[in-house]
Structures are given as structure tokens and as C-alpha cells.
N, C-alpha and C positions, 0 to 999 in steps of 0.2 A: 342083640349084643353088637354085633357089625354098626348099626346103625347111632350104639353108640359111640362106638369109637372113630364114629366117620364125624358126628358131631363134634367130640375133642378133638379132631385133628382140625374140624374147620375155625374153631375161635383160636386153635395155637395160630393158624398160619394169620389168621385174622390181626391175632393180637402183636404177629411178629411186626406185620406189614404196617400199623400204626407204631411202633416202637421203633423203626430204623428210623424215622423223619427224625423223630429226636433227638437221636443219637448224631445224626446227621449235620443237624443243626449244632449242637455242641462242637465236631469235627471243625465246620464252618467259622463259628466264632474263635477257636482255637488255632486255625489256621491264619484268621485275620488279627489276630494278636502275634503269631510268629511274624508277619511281613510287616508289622511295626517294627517291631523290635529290629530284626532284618535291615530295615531302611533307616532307624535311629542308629542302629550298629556303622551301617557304612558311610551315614554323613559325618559319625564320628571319624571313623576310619581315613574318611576325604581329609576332615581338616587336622587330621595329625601328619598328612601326606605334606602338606603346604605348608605348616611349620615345622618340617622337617626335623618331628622329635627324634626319639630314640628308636631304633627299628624294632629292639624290642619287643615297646609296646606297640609298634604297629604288626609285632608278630602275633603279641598275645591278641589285640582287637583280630587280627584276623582268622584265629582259631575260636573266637567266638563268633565271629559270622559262619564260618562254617559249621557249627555246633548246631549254629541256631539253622542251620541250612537244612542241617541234618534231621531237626525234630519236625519241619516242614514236612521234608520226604517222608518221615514216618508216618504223619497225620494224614497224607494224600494214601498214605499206601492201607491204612484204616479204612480211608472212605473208599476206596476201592474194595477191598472183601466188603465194606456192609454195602456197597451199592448191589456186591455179584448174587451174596445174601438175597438182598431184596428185590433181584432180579429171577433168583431160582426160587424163591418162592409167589413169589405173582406168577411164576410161570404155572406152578404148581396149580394155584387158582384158579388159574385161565383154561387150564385143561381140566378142571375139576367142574366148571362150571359150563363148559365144550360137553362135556357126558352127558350133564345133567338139562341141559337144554336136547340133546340129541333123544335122549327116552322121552323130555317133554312131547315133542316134534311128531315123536312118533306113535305114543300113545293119544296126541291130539288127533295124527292121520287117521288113524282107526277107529277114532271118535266117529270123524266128519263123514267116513266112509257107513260107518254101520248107521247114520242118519241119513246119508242121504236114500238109504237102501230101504229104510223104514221113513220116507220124508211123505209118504200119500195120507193125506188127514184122513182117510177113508181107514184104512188100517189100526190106525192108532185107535178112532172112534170103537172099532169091532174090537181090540187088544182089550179096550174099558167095557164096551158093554157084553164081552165074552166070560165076565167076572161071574164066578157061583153067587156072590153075593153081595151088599152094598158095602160093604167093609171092604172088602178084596179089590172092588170099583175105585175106592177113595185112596186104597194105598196105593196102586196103579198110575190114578193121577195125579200124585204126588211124587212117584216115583218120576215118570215126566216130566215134571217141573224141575226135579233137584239134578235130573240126567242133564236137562238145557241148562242150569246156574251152574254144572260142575264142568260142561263144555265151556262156557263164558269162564269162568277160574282159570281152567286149563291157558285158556289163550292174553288172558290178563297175566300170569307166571313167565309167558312163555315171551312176553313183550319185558317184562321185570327183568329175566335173566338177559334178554339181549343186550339192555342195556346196559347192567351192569358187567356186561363182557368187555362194551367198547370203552367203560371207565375202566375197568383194568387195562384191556390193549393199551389207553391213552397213558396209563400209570407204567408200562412196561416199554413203552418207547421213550418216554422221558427219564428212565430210571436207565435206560441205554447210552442215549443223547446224554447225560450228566458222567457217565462212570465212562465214556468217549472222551469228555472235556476236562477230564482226572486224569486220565492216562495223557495226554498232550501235556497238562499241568507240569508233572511228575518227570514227563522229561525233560521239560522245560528247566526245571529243577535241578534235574541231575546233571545237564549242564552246566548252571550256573555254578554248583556245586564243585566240577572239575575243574573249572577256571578258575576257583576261591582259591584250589587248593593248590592248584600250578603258581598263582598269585605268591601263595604263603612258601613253597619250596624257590621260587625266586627272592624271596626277603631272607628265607634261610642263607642261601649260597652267596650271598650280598654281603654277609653278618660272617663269613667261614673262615675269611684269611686276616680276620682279626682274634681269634682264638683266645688268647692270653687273656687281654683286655677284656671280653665278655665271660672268662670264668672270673676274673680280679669283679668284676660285677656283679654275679650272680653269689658268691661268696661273703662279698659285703652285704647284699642282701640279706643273704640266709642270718648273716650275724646279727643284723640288724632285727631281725624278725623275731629272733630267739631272746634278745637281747629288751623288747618290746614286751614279750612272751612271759618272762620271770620277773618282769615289773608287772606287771597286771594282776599276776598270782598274790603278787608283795601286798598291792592295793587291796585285793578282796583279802588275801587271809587277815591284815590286820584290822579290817571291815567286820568278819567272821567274830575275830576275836573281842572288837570294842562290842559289837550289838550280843552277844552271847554273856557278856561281862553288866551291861545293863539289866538284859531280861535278867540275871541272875540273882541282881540287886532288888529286882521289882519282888520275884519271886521269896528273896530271904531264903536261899539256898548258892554252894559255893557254884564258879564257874569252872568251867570243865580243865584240866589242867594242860598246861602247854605239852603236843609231844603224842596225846592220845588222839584218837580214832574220832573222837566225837569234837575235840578242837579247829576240825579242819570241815565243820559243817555249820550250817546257822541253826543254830538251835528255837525250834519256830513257835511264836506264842499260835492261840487258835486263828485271830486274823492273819497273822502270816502262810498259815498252813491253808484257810483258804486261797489267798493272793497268788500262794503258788499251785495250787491244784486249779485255780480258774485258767493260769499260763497255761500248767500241762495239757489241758484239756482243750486249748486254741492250737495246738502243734497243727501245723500245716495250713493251719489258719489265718497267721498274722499278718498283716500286711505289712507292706515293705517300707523300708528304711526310708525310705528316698521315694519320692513322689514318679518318676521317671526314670529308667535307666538301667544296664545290663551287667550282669556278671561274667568280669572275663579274668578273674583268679577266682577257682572253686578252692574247697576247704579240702584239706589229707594232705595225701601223698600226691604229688600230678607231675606226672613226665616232664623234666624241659623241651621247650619248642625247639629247643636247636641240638642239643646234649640229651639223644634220645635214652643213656643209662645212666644219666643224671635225676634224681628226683628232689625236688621239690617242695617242701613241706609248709602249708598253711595251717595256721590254725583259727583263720577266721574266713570272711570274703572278700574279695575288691570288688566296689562298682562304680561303675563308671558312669558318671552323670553330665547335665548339661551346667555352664557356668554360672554363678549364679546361685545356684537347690541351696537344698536344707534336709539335713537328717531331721527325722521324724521318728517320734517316738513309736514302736510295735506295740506297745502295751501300758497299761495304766501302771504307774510305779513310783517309786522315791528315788529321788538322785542322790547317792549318798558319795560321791567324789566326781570331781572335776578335774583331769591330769593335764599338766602342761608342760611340751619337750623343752629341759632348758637350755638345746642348742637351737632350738627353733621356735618361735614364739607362736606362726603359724601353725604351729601340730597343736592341738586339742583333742581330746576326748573327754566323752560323755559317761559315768555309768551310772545305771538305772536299777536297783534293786525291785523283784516281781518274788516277793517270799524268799528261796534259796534260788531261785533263776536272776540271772546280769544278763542285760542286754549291756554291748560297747558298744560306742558311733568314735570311730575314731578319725583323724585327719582333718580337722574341724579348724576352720581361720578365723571365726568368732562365735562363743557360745550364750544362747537367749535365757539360761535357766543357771540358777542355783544351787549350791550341795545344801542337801535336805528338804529339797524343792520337792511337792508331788505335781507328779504330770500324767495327763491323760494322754489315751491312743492318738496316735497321729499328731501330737502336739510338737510345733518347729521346736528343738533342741539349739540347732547354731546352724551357720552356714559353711560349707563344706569346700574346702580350703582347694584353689586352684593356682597351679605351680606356674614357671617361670615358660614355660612349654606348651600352657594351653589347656594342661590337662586336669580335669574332675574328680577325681576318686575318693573314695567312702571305705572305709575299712570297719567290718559290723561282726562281732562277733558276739556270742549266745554260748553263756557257760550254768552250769549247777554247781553251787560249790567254787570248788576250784575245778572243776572239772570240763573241757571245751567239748561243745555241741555242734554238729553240722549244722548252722543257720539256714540252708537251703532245704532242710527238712521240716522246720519253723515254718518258713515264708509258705502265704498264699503262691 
């Protein structure tokens, strides 16, 4: 019984020690996607410095470099437990396989000693021909042979495990050496990190003895947003209500009546209901709006950077891209309107019907597609409208219904 549980314990530790490399590796790649973004984040951040925009947004870019500062150091501090992991278990190995060569060692000594004690060919001859009989004689000399081939085994085992000791030793100084060059990383890191953030309390205190002026800002904002917010609603309910009013007419039954429960939903022939359960089922899947580029306005409630009991409220994302992009469709879909600001001819959006799921691309300075256009994943929509300042931004939001979704729950 021992015996077997000494076998399960040896393929668990076996199986852990091939499992961290690739965990390892994902850490790896996931790390060298943060110091992308990291380094796209701060050459953004450079050239808002030198056209002297809004400090603002050089407040918001720089709570996104620290964000993204921040998922760095968690990734480091990952591979730090799987490296310590995969250091206490190779240890485990190493001494597991320290025993098991130590009994080899020693039942080989006793081997060679009780041969060499019986080594006189004179002996051996009298051991065989001292046999009652020829049967007894031929097991004798058999036994002989299989005593020399299990001596040679012994010492073939005993050459096996050394080796495979010093490919662990070699796995367990390199598994040291790396979670060494983690922990340097990590503070390296957490520097940078301090600086980001003394950086970001210096742009706060820069922005303080203006007061007034940045809540008459932040205010207009909020209005504008809300303001954005209940036209959007306007667009899809009466969206809601014309495709609910067709299927109604296909089907030769009435449409649902303005006011009730089922008015404020798309009522979904069967292709529709696939269209939208193929979305549902890409949740966290979809790729992103924008070919390039980072989020530094998340969706909810979110603290202001400067007015720490002020909140906030988004009900989509901002990202920030390079000049230039193009929103890009998340999903295959019909574009069933086209909005455009009629104080700003530059603001565009996009919406995309996927069943009762909208995708928005909004902030759009010229659009590539049509209302009632179909478009595929990834297919350019328009180009994404860059202000008077320099600056990129995408505004994407992902509703049901009339109902808004956290789009960074969506996104790949």
C-alpha cells in the first residue's frame, strides 16, 4: 500500500513540475503584453506633455500607466509563488531521489562485498557440483547468472538515478537564478510604480488652485454624458420598436403595445436568437474595437482623479488610440443607424445590431459602412476622430436591450 502511494505522490510531483513551465510561459507572454501597453501608454502620455493639453487627461493617461503598472507587479508576484512552488517541489524530488539512490548504493555495496567473498571459481564449481542432483545443479547455475545480471542492473539504476539527480540539481539552480531575476524585476517595478504615482500627485496639486474651473468641467462633462446617454436609449428603443413592428407583420400577429415589458426588448425571430447566443457565448472573447490601444476611462462608478468624493459615472469605455485607427467591428452584425452630433459634425457613431446585443463605436470623424449594412468581425467601421489637442479616443459601448454592459467584460 505504501508503495502505492509513494507512486501517486511521484507522477503528482512529476506532473506539477512539467505544469509550472507553462504556466510560466503564459505569465511570460502576459508580462510582455503589459510592458507594451506600458510603453504605448507613456509615449502617449510624452506627447500630451508637449502639446500641452488638458492636465486632466494627462491625469487620466497617467492613472492608467499606473494601473497597468500595477497588473505588472501582480504578474511578477505570480511568477514568484509558481517559481517558489516549483522550487519546493524539485526539492522534494531531489531528496526523494538522494534516498533512493542511497539504498541503491548500499545494497549494490553488499552486493559487491558478498562477491567478492565468494569471488574463488573453485568455490562456486563445489556450490554446483555439491547439488543432490542435476536439476538442483542447473538451478544453481542459473541462479549465478541472474545474481551477475542483477548486479550489472543494480549498477546500470544506480548510474540512471545520478543522472537524473544532476538534471534536477541543474532544474533547481535555474528555477533559483529566474525567481532571483523576478525579485530584482518586481522591485524594479515598484519603483517605477512610486515615481508614477508621486508624478500623478504632482499633476493633481498643479490642477488644485484652480478648483472652480475643473468642477464647471467635470459637470459639463457629466451632462454631456447623460445627455449622450438618453439619446442612445432613444435610438435603440425606436430600433426595438420598428424591428418588433416588422417581425410582427411577417408573422400576421399584433406588435406588442407601447408601455409594456416586452416593448422595450427585440422580439427575436430564430436567426436572431442564434446571432445573439453566438455573442453571448464570445463574452470575453471579443476582440477589441481598435486595433491598438488602452483604456484609461473604465465603465461604472470610478473616483475622480483629483475630487476623491466625487464619482464619476460611465456608461461605456474611452480608449485611447494612435492617430490615424479605425474602430473595428467585435462582431459579425447589421448596422441598423448611423448618429451624427449636430453641433459637431466630427462626432460619429456607429451601431451594430448582434440579435438584442449593440455594439457603439462612438467619436468617429468619418464612417466606412452603412445603415443596414452587414459587417463582419474585425471589419473597419470609420476612422476615429482626433481633436484639436492631439488626442485619439474611442468611446465603445456593449448594451442588451436598452440595458449597458461592462464592455471590458466582452473584450479579449
Amino acid at each position: 500500500m505504501n508503495h502505492f502511494f509513494k507512486i501517486i505522490f511521484f507522477f503528482f510531483i512529476t506532473s506539477m513540475c512539467f505544469a509550472q513551465p507553462s504556466e510560466q510561459q503564459k505569465l511570460e507572454e502576459r508580462k510582455a503584453q503589459i510592458l507594451k501597453e506600458i510603453s504605448e501608454n507613456k509615449s502617449r502620455l510624452e506627447a500630451e506633455k508637449k502639446k500641452e493639453k488638458s492636465v486632466l487627461k494627462q491625469i487620466d493617461q497617467q492613472k492608467n500607466l499606473i494601473q497597468l503598472r500595477q497588473k505588472l507587479l501582480n504578474t511578477t508576484a505570480k511568477q514568484t509563488r509558481l517559481l517558489s512552488d516549483e522550487i519546493y517541489l524539485t526539492q522534494l524530488e531531489m531528496n526523494k531521489l538522494n534516498r533512493e539512490l542511497k539504498v541503491l548504493k548500499e545494497d549494490y555495496e553488499k552486493m559487491i562485498v558478498k562477491s567478492y567473498k565468494s569471488r574463488n571459481e573453485q568455490s562456486r564449481i563445489m556450490f554446483v557440483l555439491s547439488s543432490e542432483n542435476f536439476l538442483q545443479a542447473y538451478k544453481r547455475i542459473q541462479y549465478m547468472k541472474q545474481y551477475a545480471g542483477f548486479r550489472k542492473m543494480q549498477g546500470e539504476e544506480i548510474k540512471i538515478k545520478q543522472q537524473k539527480l544532476v538534471v534536477v540539481e541543474n532544474r533547481l539552480a535555474e528555477s533559483k537564478k529566474e525567481k532571483e531575476i523576478v525579485l530584482v524585476q518586481t522591485e524594479k517595478e515598484k519603483q517605477e510604480l512610486e515615481k508614477e504615482k508621486q508624478e500623478q500627485e504632482r499633476l493633481v496639486k498643479s490642477i488644485q488652485k484652480d478648483k472652480k474651473k475643473l468642477a464647471a468641467e467635470i459637470d459639463k462633462k457629466q451632462k454631456e454624458a447623460k445627455q449622450l446617454e438618453r439619446k442612445i436609449k432613444q435610438i435603440i428603443a425606436a430600433e426595438i420598436a420598428a424591428a418588433n413592428k416588422r417581425n410582427a407583420a411577417k408573422a400576421g400577429s399584433p406588435a406588442p403595445k407601447a408601455g409594456t415589458a416586452e416593448s422595450t426588448k427585440f422580439l427575436l425571430t430564430p436567426e436572431g436568437k442564434i446571432e445573439s447566443n453566438n455573442f453571448k457565448a464570445n463574452k470575453g472573447k471579443l476582440p477589441w474595437p481598435v486595433e491598438k490601444g488602452n483604456i484609461f476611462q473604465k465603465y461604472g462608478d470610478q473616483p475622480h482623479p483629483i475630487h476623491k468624493n466625487l464619482t464619476v459615472h460611465n456608461s461605456s469605455i474611452e480608449i485611447s488610440t494612435e492617430k490615424g485607427s479605425s474602430a473595428r467591428a467585435v462582431f459579425a452584425g447589421e448596422v441598423f443607424q448611423i448618429q451624427v452630433n449636430e453641433n459637431n459634425r466630427n462626432w460619429k457613431a456607429v451601431y451594430v445590431r448582434h440579435g438584442d446585443f449593440i455594439t457603439i463605436y462612438m467619436n468617429l470623424s468619418s464612417v466606412n459602412v452603412v445603415k443596414g449594412q452587414k459587417v463582419n468581425i474585425k471589419q473597419k467601421l470609420g476612422t476615429i476622430h482626433t481633436d484639436n489637442s492631439g488626442s485619439t479616443t474611442m468611446k465603445f459601448a456593449v448594451l442588451q436591450n436598452t440595458t449597458y454592459l461592462n464592455p471590458e467584460l466582452w473584450l479579449n
